[in-house]
C-alpha positions in Angstrom: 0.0 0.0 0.0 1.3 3.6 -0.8 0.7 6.3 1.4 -1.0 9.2 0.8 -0.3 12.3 3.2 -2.7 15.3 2.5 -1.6 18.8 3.7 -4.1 20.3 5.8 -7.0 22.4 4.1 -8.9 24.8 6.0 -12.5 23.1 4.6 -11.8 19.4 2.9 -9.6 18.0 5.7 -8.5 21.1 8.1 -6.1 18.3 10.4 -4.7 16.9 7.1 -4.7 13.4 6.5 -2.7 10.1 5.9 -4.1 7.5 4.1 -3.1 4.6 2.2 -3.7 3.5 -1.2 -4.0 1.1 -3.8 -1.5 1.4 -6.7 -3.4 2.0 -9.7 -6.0 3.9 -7.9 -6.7 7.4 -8.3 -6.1 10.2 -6.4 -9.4 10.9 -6.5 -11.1 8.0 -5.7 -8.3 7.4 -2.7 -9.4 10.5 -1.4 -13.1 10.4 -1.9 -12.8 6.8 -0.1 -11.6 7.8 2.6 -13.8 10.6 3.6 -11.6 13.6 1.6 -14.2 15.0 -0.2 -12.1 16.8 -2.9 -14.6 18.0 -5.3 -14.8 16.4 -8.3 -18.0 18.0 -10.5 -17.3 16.6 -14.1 -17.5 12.8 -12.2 -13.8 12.0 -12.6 -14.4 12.3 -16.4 -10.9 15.1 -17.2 -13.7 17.7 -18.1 -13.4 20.4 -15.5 -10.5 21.3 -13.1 -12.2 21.2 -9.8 -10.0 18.0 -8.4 -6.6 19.8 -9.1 -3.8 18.9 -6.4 -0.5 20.1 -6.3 2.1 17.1 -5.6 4.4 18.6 -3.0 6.4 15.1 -3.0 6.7 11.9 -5.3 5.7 13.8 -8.3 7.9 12.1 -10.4 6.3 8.3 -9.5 3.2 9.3 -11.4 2.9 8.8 -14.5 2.9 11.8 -17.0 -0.3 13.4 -18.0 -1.9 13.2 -21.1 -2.7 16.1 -23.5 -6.3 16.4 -22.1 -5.6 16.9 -18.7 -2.4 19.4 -19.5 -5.4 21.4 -21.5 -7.5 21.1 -18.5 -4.7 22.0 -16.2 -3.8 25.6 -18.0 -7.6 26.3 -16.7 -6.9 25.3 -12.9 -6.2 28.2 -10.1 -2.6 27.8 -8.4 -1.6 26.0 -11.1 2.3 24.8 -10.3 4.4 22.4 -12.5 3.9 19.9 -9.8 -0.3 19.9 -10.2 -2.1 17.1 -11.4 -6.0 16.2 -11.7 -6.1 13.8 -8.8 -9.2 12.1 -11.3 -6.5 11.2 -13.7 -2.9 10.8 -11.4 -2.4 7.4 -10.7 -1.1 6.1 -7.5 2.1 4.5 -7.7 4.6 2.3 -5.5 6.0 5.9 -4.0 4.3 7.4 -1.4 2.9 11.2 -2.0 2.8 14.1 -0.1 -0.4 16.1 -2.0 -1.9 19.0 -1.6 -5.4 20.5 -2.3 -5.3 24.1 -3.7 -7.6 26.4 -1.0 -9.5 27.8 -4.3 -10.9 26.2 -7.6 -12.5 27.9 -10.8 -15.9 26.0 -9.9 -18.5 28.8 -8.7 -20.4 26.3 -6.6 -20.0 23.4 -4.8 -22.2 21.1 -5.5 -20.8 18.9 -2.1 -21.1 14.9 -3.8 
């Protein structure tokens, strides 16, 4: 199991979090799974930017991202060369230190 350590966020998960993961799971779902309820509102389908994360450490065990989601990720607020969509990053066999942006471009949250 990798783990996953999630900087704290003053709404999503204000104490941070540590969880462990799957490899071949994504960010996303990890999260979502365990009660870190990044939002998410095209489904996980790499149509929107609301489940950006920046990847503060073991950025380079992911694989790279594909032209759609570096379109997507020119969109996203905060964006750093370590982001990511955590619908589409993969977990790998590194663990990852990851964190969630305190703004996205989404005007509401629709909470899932």
């Amino acid at each position: 199991m990798t783990k996953l350590i999630f900087l704290p966020h003053e709404e999503i998960c204000p104490e941070g979090a540590m969880i462990a993961a799957e490899p071949g799971v994504s960010i996303c779902d990890a999260a979502l799974g365990n009660g870190i309820e990044i939002e998410h509102a095209c489904e996980k389908s790499c149509a929107c930017t609301t489940c950006h994360v920046i990847i503060r450490e073991g950025f380079d065990s992911l694989e790279e991202a594909d032209e759609t989601e570096e379109d997507l990720l020119d969109k996203a607020w905060g964006l750093e060369p370590e982001s990511r969509l955590s619908c589409q990053a993969l977990v790998g066999d590194e663990d990852l230190v990851i964190e969630i942006p305190k703004y996205t471009i989404n005007m509401v949250s629709e909470q899932h």
